[in-house]
ROTOR-464510 format. One record per residue (C-alpha): x, y, z; residue in three letters. Coordinates in Angstrom, 3 decimals. Layout:
N
+----------+----------+----------+--------+
:        X :        Y :        Z : gudren :
+----------+----------+----------+--------+
:        X :        Y :        Z :    ala :
...
+----------+----------+----------+--------+
This chain:
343
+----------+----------+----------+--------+
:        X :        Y :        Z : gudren :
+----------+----------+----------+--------+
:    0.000 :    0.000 :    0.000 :    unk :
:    1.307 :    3.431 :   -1.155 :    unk :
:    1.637 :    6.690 :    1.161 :    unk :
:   -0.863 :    8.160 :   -0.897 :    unk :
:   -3.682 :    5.638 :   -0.279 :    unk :
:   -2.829 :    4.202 :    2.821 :    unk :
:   -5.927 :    5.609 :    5.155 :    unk :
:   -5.174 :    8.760 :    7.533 :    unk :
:   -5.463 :    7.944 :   11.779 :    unk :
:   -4.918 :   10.741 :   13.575 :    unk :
:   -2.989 :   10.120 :   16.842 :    unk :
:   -4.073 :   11.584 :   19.628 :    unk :
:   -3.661 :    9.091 :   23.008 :    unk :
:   -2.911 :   11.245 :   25.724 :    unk :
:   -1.878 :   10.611 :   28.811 :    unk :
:   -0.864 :    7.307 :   26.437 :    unk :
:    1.475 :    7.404 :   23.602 :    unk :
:    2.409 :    4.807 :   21.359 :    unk :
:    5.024 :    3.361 :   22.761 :    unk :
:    2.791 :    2.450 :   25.421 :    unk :
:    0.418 :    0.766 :   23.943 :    unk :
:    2.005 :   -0.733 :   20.526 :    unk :
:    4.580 :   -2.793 :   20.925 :    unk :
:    7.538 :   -2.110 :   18.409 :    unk :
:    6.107 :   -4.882 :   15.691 :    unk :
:    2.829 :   -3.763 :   16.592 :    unk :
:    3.702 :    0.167 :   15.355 :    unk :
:    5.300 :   -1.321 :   12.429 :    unk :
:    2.376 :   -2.607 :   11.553 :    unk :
:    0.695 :    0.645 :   12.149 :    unk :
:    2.863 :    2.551 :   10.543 :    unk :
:    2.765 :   -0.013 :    7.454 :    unk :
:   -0.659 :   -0.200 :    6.779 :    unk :
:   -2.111 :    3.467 :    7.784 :    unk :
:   -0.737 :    6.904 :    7.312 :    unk :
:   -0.529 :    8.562 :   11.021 :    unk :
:   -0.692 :   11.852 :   12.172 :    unk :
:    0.447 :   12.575 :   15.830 :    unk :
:   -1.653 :   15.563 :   16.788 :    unk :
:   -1.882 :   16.956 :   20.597 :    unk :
:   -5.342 :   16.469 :   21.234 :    unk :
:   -6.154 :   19.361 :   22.122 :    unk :
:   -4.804 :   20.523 :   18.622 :    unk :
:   -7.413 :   18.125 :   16.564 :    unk :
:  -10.092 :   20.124 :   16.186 :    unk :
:   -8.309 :   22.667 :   14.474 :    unk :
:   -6.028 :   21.060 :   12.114 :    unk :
:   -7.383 :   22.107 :    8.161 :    unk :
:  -10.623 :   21.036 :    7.695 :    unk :
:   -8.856 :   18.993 :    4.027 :    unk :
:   -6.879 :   17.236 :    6.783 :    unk :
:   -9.905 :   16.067 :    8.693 :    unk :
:  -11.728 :   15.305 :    5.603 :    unk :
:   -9.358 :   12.259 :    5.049 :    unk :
:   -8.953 :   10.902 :    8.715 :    unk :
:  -10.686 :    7.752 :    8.785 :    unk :
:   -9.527 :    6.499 :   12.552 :    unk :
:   -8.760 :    8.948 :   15.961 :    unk :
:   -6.487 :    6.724 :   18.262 :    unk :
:   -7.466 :    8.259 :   21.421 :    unk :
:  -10.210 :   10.933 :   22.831 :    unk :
:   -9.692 :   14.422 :   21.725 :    unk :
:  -12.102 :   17.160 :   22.120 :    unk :
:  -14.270 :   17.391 :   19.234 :    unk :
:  -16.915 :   19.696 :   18.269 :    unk :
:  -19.733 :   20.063 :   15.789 :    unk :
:  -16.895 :   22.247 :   13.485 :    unk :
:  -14.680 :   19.689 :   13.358 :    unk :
:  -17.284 :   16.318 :   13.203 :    unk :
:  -18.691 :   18.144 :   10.303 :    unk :
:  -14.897 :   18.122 :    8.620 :    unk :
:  -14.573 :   14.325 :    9.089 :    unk :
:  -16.462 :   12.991 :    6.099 :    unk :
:  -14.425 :    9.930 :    6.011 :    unk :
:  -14.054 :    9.270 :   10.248 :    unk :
:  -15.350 :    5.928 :   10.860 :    unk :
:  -14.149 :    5.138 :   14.638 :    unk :
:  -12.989 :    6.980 :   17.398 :    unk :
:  -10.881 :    4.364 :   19.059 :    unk :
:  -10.729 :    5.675 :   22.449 :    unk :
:   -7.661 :    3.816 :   24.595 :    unk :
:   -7.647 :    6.405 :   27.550 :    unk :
:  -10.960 :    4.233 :   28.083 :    unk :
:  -13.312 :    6.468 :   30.410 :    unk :
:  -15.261 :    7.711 :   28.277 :    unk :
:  -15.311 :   11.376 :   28.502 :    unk :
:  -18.024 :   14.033 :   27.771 :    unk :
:  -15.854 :   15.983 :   25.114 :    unk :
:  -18.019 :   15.645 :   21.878 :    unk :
:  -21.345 :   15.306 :   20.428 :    unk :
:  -22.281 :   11.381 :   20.989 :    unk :
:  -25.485 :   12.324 :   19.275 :    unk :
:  -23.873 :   13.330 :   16.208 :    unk :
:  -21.630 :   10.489 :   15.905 :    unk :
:  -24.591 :    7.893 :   16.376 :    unk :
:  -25.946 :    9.803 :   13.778 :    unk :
:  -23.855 :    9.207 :   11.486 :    unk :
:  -22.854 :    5.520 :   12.305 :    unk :
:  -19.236 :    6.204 :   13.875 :    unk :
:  -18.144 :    4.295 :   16.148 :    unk :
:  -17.171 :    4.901 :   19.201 :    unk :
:  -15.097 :    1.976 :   21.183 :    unk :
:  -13.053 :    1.513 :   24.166 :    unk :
:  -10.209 :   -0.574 :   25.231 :    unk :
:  -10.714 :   -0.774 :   29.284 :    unk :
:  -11.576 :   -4.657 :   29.228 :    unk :
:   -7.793 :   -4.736 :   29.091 :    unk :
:   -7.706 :   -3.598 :   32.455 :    unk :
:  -10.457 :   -6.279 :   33.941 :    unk :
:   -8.004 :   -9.487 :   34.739 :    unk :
:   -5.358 :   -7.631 :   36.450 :    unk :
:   -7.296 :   -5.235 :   38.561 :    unk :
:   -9.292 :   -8.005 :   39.343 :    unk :
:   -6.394 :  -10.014 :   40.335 :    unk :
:   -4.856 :   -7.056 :   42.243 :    unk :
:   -8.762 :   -7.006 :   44.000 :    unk :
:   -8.512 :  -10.459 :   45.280 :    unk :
:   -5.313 :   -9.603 :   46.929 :    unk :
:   -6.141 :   -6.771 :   48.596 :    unk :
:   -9.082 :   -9.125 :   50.039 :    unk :
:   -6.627 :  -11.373 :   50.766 :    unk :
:   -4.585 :   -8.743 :   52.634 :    unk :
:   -7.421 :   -7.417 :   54.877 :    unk :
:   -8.839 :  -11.179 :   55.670 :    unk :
:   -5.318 :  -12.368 :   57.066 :    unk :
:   -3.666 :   -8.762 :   57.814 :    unk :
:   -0.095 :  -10.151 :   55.643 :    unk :
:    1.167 :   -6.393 :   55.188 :    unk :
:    0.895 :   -5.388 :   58.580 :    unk :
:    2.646 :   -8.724 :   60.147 :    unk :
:    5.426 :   -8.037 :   57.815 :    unk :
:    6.081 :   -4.307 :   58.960 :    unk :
:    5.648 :   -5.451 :   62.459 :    unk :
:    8.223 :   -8.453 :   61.493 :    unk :
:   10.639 :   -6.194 :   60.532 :    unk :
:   10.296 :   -3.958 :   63.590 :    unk :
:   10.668 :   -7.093 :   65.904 :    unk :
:    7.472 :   -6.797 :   67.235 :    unk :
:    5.501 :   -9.826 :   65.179 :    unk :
:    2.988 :  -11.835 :   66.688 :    unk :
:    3.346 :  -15.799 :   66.013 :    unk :
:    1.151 :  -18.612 :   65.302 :    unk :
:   -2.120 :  -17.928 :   66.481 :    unk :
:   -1.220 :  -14.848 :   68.541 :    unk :
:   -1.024 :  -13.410 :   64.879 :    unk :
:   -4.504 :  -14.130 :   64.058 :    unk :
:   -7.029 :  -13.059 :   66.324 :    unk :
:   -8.524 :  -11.094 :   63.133 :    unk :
:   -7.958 :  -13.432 :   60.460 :    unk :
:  -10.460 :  -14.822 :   58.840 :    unk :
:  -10.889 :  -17.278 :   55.558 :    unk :
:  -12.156 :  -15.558 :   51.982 :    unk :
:  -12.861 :  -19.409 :   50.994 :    unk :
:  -16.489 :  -19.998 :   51.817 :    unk :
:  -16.921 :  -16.213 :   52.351 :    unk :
:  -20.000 :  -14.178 :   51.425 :    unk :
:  -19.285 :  -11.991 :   48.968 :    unk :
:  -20.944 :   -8.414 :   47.687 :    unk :
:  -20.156 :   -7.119 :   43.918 :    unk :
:  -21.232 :   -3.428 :   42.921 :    unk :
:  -21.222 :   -3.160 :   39.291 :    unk :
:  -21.003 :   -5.895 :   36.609 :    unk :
:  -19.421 :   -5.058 :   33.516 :    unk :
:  -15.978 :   -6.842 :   32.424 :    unk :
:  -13.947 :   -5.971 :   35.504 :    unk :
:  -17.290 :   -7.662 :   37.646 :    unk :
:  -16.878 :  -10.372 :   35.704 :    unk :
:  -13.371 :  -10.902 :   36.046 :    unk :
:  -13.466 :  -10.323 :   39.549 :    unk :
:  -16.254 :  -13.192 :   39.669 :    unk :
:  -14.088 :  -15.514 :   38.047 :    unk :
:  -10.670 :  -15.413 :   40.052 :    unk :
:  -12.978 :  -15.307 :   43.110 :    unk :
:  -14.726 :  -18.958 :   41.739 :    unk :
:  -12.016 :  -20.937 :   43.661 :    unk :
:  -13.041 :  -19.830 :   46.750 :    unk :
:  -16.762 :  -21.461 :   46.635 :    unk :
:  -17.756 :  -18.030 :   47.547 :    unk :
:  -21.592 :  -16.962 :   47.670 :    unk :
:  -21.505 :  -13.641 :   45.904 :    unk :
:  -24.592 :  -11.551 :   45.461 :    unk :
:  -24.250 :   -8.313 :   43.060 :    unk :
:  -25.663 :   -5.099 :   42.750 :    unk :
:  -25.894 :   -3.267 :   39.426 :    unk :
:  -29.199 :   -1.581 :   37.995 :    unk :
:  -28.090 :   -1.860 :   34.428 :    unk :
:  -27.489 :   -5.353 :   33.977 :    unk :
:  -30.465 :   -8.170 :   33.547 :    unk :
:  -31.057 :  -10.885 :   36.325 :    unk :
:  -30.898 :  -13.390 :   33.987 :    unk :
:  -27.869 :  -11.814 :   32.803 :    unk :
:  -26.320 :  -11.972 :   36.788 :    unk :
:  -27.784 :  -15.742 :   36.925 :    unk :
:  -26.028 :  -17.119 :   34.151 :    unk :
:  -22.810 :  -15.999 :   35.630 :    unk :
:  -23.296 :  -17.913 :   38.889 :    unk :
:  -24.315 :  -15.199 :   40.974 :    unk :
:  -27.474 :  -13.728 :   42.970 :    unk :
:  -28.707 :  -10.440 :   41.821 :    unk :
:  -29.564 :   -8.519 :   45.129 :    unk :
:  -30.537 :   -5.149 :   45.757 :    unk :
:  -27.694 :   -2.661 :   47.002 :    unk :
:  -29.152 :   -2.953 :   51.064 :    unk :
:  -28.599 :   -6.913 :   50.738 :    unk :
:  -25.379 :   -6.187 :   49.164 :    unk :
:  -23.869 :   -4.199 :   51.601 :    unk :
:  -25.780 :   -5.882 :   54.719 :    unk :
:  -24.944 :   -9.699 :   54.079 :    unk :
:  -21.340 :   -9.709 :   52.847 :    unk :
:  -17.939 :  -10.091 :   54.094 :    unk :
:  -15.972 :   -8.401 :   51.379 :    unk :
:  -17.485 :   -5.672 :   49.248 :    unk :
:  -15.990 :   -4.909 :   46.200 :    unk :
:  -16.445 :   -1.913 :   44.200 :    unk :
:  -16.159 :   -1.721 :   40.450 :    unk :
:  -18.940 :    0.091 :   39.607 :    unk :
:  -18.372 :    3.082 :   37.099 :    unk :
:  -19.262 :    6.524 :   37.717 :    unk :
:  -21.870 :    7.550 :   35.975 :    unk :
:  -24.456 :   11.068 :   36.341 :    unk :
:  -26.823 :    8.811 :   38.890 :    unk :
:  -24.014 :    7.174 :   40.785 :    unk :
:  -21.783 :    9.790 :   41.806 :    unk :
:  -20.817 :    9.500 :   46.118 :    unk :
:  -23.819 :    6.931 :   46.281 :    unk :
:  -21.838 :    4.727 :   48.926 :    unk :
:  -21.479 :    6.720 :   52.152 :    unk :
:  -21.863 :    6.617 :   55.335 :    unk :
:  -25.122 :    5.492 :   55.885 :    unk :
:  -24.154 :    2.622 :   53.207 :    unk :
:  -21.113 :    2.030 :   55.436 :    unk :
:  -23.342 :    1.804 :   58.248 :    unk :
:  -25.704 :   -0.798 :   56.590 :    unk :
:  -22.424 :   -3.068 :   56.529 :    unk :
:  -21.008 :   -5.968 :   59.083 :    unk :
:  -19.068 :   -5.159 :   61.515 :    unk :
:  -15.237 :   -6.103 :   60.746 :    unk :
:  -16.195 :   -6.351 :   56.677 :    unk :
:  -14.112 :   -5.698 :   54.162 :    unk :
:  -14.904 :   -2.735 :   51.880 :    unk :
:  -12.548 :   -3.471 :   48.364 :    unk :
:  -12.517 :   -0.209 :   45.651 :    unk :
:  -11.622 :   -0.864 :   42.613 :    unk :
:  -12.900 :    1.342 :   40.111 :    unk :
:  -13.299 :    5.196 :   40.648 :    unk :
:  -13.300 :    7.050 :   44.181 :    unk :
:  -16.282 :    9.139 :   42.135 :    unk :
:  -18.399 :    6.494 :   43.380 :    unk :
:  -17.853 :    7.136 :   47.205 :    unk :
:  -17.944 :    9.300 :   49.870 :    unk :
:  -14.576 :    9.067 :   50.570 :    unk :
:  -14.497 :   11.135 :   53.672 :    unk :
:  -17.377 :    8.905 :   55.032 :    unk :
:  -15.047 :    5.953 :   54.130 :    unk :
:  -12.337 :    7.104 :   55.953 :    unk :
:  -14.567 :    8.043 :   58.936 :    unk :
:  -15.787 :    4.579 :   59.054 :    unk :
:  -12.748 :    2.679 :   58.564 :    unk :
:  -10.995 :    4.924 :   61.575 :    unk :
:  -13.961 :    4.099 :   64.135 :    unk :
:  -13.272 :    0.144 :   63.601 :    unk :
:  -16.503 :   -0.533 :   62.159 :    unk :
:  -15.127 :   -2.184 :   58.928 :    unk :
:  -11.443 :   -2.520 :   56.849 :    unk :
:  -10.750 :   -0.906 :   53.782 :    unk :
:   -8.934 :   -0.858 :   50.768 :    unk :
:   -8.638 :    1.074 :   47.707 :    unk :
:   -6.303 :    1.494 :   44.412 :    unk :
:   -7.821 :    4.506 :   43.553 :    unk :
:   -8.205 :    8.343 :   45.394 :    unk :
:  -10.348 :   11.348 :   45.074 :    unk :
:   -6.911 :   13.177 :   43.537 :    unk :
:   -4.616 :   11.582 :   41.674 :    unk :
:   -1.497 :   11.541 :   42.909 :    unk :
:   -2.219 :   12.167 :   46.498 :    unk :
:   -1.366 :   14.621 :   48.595 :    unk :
:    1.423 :   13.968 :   50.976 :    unk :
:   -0.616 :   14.962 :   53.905 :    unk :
:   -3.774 :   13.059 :   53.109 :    unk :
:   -5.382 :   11.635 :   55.861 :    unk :
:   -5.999 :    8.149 :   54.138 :    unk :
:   -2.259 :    7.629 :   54.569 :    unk :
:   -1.906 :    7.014 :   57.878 :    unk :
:   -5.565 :    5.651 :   58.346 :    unk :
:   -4.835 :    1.891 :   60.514 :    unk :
:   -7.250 :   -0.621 :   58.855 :    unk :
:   -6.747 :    0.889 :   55.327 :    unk :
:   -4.937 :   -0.700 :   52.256 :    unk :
:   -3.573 :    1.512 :   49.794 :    unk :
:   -2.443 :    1.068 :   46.048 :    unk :
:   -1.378 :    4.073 :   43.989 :    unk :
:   -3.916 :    3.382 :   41.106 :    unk :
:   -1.878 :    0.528 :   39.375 :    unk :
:   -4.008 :   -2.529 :   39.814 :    unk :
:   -4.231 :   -2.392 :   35.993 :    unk :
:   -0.966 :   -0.406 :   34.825 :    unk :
:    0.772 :   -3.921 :   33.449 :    unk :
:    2.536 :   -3.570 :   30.303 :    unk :
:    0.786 :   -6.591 :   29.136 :    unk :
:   -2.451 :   -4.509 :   29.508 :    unk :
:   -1.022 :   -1.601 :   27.277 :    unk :
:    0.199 :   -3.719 :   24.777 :    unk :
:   -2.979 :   -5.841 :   24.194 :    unk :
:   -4.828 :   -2.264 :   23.381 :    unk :
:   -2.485 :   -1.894 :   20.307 :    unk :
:   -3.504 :   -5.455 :   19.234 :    unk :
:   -7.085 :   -4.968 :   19.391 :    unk :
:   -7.256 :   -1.273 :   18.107 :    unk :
:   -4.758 :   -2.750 :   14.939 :    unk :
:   -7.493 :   -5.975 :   14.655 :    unk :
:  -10.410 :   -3.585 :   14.712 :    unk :
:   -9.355 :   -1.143 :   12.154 :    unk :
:   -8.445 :   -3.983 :    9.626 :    unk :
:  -12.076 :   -5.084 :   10.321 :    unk :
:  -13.527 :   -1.599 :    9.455 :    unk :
:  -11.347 :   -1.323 :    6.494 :    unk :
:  -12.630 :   -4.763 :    5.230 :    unk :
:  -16.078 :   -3.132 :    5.455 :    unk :
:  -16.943 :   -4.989 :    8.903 :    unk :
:  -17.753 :   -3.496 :   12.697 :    unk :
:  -15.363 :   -3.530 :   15.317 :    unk :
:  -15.307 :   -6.779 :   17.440 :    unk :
:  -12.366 :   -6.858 :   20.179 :    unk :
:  -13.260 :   -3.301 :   21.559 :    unk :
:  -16.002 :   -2.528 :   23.486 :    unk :
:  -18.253 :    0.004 :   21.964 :    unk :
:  -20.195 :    2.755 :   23.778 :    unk :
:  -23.757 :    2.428 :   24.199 :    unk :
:  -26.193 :    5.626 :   22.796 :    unk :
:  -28.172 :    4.813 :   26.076 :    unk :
:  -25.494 :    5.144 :   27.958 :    unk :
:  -22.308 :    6.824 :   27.046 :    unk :
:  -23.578 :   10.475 :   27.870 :    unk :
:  -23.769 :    8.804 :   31.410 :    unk :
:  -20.240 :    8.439 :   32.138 :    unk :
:  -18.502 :   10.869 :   34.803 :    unk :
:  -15.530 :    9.208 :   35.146 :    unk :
:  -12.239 :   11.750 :   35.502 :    unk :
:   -9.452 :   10.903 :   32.665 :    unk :
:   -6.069 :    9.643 :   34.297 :    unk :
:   -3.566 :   11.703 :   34.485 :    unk :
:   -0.998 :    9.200 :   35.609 :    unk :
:   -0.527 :    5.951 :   32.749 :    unk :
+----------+----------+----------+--------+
């Protein structure tokens, strides 16, 4: 394929580049087969409207408006690999028109789920404390170190929010013959049934479970749902797991709660991003902490180059994207989630 012909994608991943998410044979491929223009995105909108005519692909989210949709006669997808969808352009108008818009979070589902059952791990048997008090000499042994422990195998279990990183989260937790009710108003019963689960309402949820996990998105209904008098609802000495955005909680409620003993907590992600060094949540006894990198794996990054390269040699062969996730009309004007800032 010639420079002239070969289709125009216009580059604009931030806070991801593409070295991040291609891996080198996967940009050669890129670079092989389309004609790339790495744009700022803030810069997209107002590159020459002959430019935009001929961009068939955005890699990444820019803000777009009605000016610059208009230009893109030939835009097909808007392949977003930040993967919060973010209220920057006219969803209406690309519906419309039959653009797609898809994103690459699933990517994110096995490790963050994997990093979940950890932290559940952590707070049921209390590993990172013993080891800070082993290595200041004050450990407790044997069954002296337990008094608090308690098994996740057998557990009851409480899931808010069902969508891939639910599901993953369901299926590293199968081992442990768990019986794991969920919460989440968008998804069908049957739906929740066929995955082995109970659907339950959000009291039942929080009320009859041992470990909570979060990884619910935040959307315009959602936003600080879970505070304190959903902290309340919970058993005493529970374990309260957040996974997906801190939008979702109250997080000063949280921290109240977790510093009166009432329940545990952990949490890879924060109401700022990075934290301030004289947050309160970092000294908070009874609280886990990860610095939002549950799903920051390389292996992660890379497999979003695969499946953006896979669905844009789809689309070119006249076919609809199939390894992304596309956004819902219903739905996508819903999303509140903050971009990272941090990869």
């Amino acid at each position: 394929m010639t420079h002239a012909v070969r289709p125009l994608v216009i580059s604009a991943p931030e806070p991801r580049t593409l070295d991040l998410i291609f891996t080198p044979e996967a940009r050669k491929a890129l670079h092989a087969n389309y004609n790339v223009l790495e744009v700022a995105a803030e810069a997209v909108a107002g590159l020459d409207p002959a430019v935009l005519a001929r961009v068939r692909y955005i890699i990444g989210q820019p803000p777009l408006d009605h000016t610059a949709l208009d230009a893109m006669t030939s835009l097909r997808c808007i392949l977003n690999v930040e993967s919060n969808l973010i209220n920057n352009m006219p969803y209406d108008v690309l519906f419309a028109r039959g653009i797609h818009v898809v994103t690459t979070g699933q990517v994110f589902a096995e490790p963050v789920a994997e990093l979940g059952l950890a932290m559940a791990l952590n707070l049921a048997r209390g590993i990172v404390d013993a080891d800070l008090d082993f290595r200041e000499g004050r450990e407790l042994w044997g069954g002296e170190g337990n008094r608090s422990a308690r098994l996740l195998s057998g557990a009851e279990v409480g899931i808010i929010g069902f969508g891939d990183l639910g599901k993953a989260l369901n299926r590293v937790l199968a081992g442990f013959r768990c019986r794991t009710r969920v919460f989440d108003p968008w998804q069908p019963r049957s739906l929740l049934i066929d995955q082995g689960v109970e659907p339950a309402d959000l009291d039942t949820v929080l009320a009859q479970s041992d470990f909570v996990f979060v990884v619910a998105s935040v959307t315009s209904e959602n936003q600080g749902f879970l505070g304190a008098d959903a902290f309340a609802r919970m058993r005493k000495g529970s374990a309260f797991i957040l996974l997906s955005r801190a939008g979702v909680v109250d997080f000063d409620a949280l921290m109240t709660v977790v510093a009166s003993g009432h329940i545990v907590a952990a949490s890879d992600v924060f109401p700022e991003e990075p934290l301030p060094l004289d947050h309160p949540v970092r000294g908070l006894r009874g609280f886990l902490r990860s610095a939002h990198r549950a799903g920051a794996l390389d292996s992660a990054f890379f497999k979003m180059g695969d499946m953006v390269l896979e669905d844009m040699d789809l689309m070119d062969r006249g076919l609809p994207p199939m390894r992304c996730k596309r956004a819902e009309r219903e739905t996508v004007s819903r999303m509140r989630s903050k971009p990272v800032t941090v990869n």
